[in-house]
C-alpha positions in Angstrom: 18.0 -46.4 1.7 17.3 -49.4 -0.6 15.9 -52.6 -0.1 17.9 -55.9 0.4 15.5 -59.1 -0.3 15.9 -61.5 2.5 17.8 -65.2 1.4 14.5 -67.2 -0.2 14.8 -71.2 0.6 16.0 -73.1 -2.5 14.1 -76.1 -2.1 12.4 -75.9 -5.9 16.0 -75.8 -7.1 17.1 -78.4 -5.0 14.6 -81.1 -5.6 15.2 -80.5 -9.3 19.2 -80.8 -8.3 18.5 -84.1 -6.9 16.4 -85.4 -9.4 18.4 -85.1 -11.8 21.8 -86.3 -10.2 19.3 -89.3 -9.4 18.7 -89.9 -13.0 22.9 -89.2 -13.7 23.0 -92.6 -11.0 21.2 -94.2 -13.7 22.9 -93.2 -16.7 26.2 -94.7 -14.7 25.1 -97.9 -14.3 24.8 -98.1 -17.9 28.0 -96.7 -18.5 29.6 -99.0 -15.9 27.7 -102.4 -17.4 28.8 -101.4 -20.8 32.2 -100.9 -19.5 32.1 -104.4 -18.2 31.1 -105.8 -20.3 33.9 -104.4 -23.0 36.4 -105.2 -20.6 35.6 -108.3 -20.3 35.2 -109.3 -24.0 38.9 -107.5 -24.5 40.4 -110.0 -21.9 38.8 -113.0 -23.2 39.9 -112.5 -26.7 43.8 -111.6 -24.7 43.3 -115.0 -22.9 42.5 -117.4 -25.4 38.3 -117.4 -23.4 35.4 -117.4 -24.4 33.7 -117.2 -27.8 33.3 -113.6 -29.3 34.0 -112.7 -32.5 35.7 -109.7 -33.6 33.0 -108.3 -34.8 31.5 -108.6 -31.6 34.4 -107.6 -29.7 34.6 -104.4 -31.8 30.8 -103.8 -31.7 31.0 -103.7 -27.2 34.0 -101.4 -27.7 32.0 -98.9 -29.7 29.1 -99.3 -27.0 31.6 -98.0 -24.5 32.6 -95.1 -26.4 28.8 -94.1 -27.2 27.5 -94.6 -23.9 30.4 -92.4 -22.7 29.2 -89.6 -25.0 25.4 -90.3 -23.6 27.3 -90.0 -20.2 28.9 -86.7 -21.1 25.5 -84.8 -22.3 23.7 -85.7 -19.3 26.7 -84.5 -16.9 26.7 -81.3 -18.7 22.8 -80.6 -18.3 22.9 -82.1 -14.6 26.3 -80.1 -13.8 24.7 -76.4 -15.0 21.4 -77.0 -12.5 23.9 -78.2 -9.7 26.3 -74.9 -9.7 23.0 -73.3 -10.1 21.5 -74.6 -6.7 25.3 -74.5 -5.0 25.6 -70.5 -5.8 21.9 -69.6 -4.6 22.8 -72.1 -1.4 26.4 -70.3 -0.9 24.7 -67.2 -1.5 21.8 -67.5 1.0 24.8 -69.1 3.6 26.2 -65.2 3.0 22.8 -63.1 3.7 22.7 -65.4 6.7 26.1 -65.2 8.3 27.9 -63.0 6.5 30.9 -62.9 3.8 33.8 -65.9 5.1 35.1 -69.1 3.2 35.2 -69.5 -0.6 31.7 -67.5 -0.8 29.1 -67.4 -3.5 32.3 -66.7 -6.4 33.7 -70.3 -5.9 30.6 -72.0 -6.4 31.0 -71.2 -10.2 35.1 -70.9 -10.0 35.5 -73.4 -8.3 34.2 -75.6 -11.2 37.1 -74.7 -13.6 40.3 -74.1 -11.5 42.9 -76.6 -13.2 43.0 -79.7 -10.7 40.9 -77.2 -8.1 38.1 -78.8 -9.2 38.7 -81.7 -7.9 38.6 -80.4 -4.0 37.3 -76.9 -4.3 33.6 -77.3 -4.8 33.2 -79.6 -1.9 35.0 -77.1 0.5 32.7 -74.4 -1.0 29.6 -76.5 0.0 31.1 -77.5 3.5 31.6 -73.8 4.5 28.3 -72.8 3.1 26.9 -75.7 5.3 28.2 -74.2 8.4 26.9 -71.1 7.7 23.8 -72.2 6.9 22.8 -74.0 10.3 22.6 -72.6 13.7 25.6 -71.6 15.1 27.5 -73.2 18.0 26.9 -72.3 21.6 29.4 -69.5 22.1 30.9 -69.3 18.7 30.5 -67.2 15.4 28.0 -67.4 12.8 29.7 -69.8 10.8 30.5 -72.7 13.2 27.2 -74.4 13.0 28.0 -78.5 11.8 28.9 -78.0 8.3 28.7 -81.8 5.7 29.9 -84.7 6.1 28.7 -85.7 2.8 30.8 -83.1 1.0 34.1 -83.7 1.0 33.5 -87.9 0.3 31.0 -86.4 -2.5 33.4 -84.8 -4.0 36.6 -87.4 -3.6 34.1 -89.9 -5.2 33.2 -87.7 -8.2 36.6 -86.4 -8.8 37.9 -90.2 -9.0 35.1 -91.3 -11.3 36.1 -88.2 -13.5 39.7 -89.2 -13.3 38.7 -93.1 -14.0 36.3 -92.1 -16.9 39.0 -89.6 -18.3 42.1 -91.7 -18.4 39.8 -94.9 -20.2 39.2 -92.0 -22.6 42.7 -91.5 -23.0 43.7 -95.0 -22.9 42.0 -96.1 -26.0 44.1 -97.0 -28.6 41.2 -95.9 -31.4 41.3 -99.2 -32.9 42.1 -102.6 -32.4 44.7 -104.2 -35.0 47.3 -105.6 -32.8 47.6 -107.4 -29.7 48.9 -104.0 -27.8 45.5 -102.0 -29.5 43.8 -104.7 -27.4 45.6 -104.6 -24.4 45.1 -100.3 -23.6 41.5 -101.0 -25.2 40.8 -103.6 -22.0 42.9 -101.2 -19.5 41.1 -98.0 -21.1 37.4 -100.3 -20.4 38.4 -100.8 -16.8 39.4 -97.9 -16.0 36.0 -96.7 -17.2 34.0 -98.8 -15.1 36.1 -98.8 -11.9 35.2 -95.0 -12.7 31.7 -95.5 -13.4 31.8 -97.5 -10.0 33.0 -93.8 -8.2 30.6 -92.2 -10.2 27.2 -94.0 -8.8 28.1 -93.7 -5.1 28.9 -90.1 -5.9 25.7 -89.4 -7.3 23.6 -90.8 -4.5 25.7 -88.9 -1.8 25.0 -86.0 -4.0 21.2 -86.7 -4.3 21.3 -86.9 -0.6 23.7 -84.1 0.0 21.6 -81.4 -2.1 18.2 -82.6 -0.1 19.9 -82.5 3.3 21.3 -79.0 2.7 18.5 -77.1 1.3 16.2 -78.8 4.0 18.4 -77.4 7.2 18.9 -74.2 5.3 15.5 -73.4 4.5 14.6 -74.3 7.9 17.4 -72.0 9.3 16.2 -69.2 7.0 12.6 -69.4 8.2 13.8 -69.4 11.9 15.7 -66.2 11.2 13.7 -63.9 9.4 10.9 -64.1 11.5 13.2 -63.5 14.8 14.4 -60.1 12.7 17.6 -61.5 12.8 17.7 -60.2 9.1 18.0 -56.7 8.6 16.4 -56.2 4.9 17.4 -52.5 4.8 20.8 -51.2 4.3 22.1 -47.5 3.1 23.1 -47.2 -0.3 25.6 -44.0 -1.5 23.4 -41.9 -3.7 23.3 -38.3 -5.1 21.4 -36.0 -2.8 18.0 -35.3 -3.6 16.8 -32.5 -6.2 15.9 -29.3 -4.4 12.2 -29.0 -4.0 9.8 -26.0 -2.7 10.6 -26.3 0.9 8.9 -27.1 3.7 5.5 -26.1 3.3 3.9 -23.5 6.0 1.2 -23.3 8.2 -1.8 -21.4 7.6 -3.3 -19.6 10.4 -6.2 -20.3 12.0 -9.6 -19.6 10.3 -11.6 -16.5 12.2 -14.6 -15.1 11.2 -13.4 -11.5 12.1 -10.6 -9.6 9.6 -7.4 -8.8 10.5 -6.7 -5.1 12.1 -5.5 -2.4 9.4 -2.4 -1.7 9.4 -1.0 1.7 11.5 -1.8 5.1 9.4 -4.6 3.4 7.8 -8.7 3.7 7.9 -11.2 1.3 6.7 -13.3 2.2 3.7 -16.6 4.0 5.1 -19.4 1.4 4.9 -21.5 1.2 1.6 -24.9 4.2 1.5 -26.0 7.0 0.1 -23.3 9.5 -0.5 -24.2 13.2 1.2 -21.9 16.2 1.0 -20.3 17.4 3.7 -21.5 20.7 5.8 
C-alpha cells in the first residue's frame, strides 16, 4: 500500500496568479497609450495634421516597439506562474473527480499547440471548473457549473495576442516612404486595438484565477473531511523478503518442572554418598 496526498487548495498560488496578471493589466495600458499615441502621430503626418516632426514621429514609433518588448518579458514571467496555478488546479479537479476532459497534461500542452492555444487552455480551465465544484443533483462528478469566465478569457487574450502579433509584423522597420508610413500606422493600431483585448483579458483573468481557486479550495475542504477522498491506494511491488516466521508462544510459566520423559529417573537428590548393602 502507498500513500496518495489528498489535492492541497492552491490559494497561495493563486493570489500570486492574480497579482501578477493584475500588474500585466497595467503594463497594457501602457502598451496601448503608447500605441495610441504612435498611431496617431503616423496619421497626422499621412493627413497633412498636426505638428510633429520627424524626429518626433520616429521617436513614438520606437516607444511602441520598446514598450512591446517591456510587454513581452512581463507576459513570459506572468504566463510561467499562470500554467503553474492552471496544472496544480486541473490536477486537484482530477484527485477530486477523477481522470475526464483535457486533464492536468493540457494545462502545459495546451499552451503550445499551433493555433490550439488560442482555445485549448480555456476549455482545459472550464472542465477543470466543473470538476472542481459540487456535482449536479443526479449527475456525475464532473457536472458541477464549470466558468463562465473562461472561454471569453481566453477569446479576449487570444485576440490581443493576434492584434499585438500582426502590428509586430506589420511594421515596415523604418519609415522612408509614404507606404513605410502607412503599415507603420496600421502596424500601431493594430497594436492597441490589441492592447485594448489584452486589459479586459487580464481583469477577467485576475478574477477568473480568484474565483476558481476560492470554490475549489472550498470544495476540497468539504470533501476530505466527509472521507470522500480515499488517500490510500495499492501499488504493484515485489513481495516482501522472507523473514523468521511467525514467532511462537511460550508456555506458561509454572513453578513445578516438567515430568521426565518415559525410561527415565531423576538424579537422586544431593547428600552423603553411602555404599550399598
Amino acid at each position: 500500500m502507498a500513500y496518495a496526498a489528498p489535492p492541497a487548495p492552491a490559494d497561495g498560488l493563486g493570489l500570486a496568479t492574480a497579482v501578477m496578471l493584475g500588474c500585466m493589466v497595467l503594463v497594457s495600458v501602457f502598451v496601448t497609450l503608447v500605441a495610441f499615441n504612435d498611431y496617431t502621430a503616423l496619421d497626422d503626418a499621412l493627413n497633412g495634421h498636426g505638428s510633429h516632426s520627424l524626429d518626433e514621429i520616429k521617436d513614438a514609433d520606437d516607444l511602441r516597439g520598446l514598450s512591446f518588448g517591456i510587454f513581452l518579458l512581463g507576459e513570459l514571467g506572468t504566463g510561467v506562474v499562470f500554467i503553474c496555478w492552471q496544472y496544480r488546479h486541473s490536477r486537484n479537479a482530477e484527485m477530486l473527480a477523477g481522470p475526464g476532459g483535457l486533464g492536468p497534461v493540457f494545462a502545459i500542452v495546451g499552451w503550445i499547440i499551433p493555433l490550439g492555444w488560442y482555445v485549448l487552455p480555456g476549455i482545459e480551465i472550464h472542465q477543470s471548473a466543473r470538476a472542481s465544484s459540487p456535482p449536479a443533483p443526479g449527475g456525475g462528478p464532473r457536472s458541477g457549473p464549470g466558468s463562465g469566465l473562461a472561454i471569453p478569457w481566453i477569446l479576449l487574450f487570444s485576440a490581443g495576442w493576434v492584434g499585438q502579433t500582426a502590428g509586430l509584423f506589420l511594421h515596415p522597420g523604418g519609415l522612408d516612404t509614404k507606404e513605410d508610413f502607412e503599415h507603420a500606422r496600421d502596424a500601431a493600431l493594430a497594436g492597441a486595438l490589441g492592447g485594448v483585448a489584452l486589459i479586459v483579458a487580464g481583469i477577467l483573468g485576475a478574477v477568473m484565477v480568484q474565483s476558481l481557486t476560492k470554490r475549489q479550495s472550498q470544495r476540497i475542504r468539504q470533501v476530505i473531511p466527509a472521507q470522500a477522498f480515499a488517500p490510500w491506494v495499492p501499488v504493484a511491488g515485489p513481495p516482501p523478503a522472507p523473514g523468521w516466521g511467525s514467532p511462537v508462544a511460550a508456555p506458561p510459566w509454572s513453578s513445578q518442572a516438567p515430568p521426565p520423559p518415559p525410561g527415565h529417573y531423576p538424579p537422586d537428590p544431593p547428600g552423603p554418598w553411602t555404599p550399598l548393602q
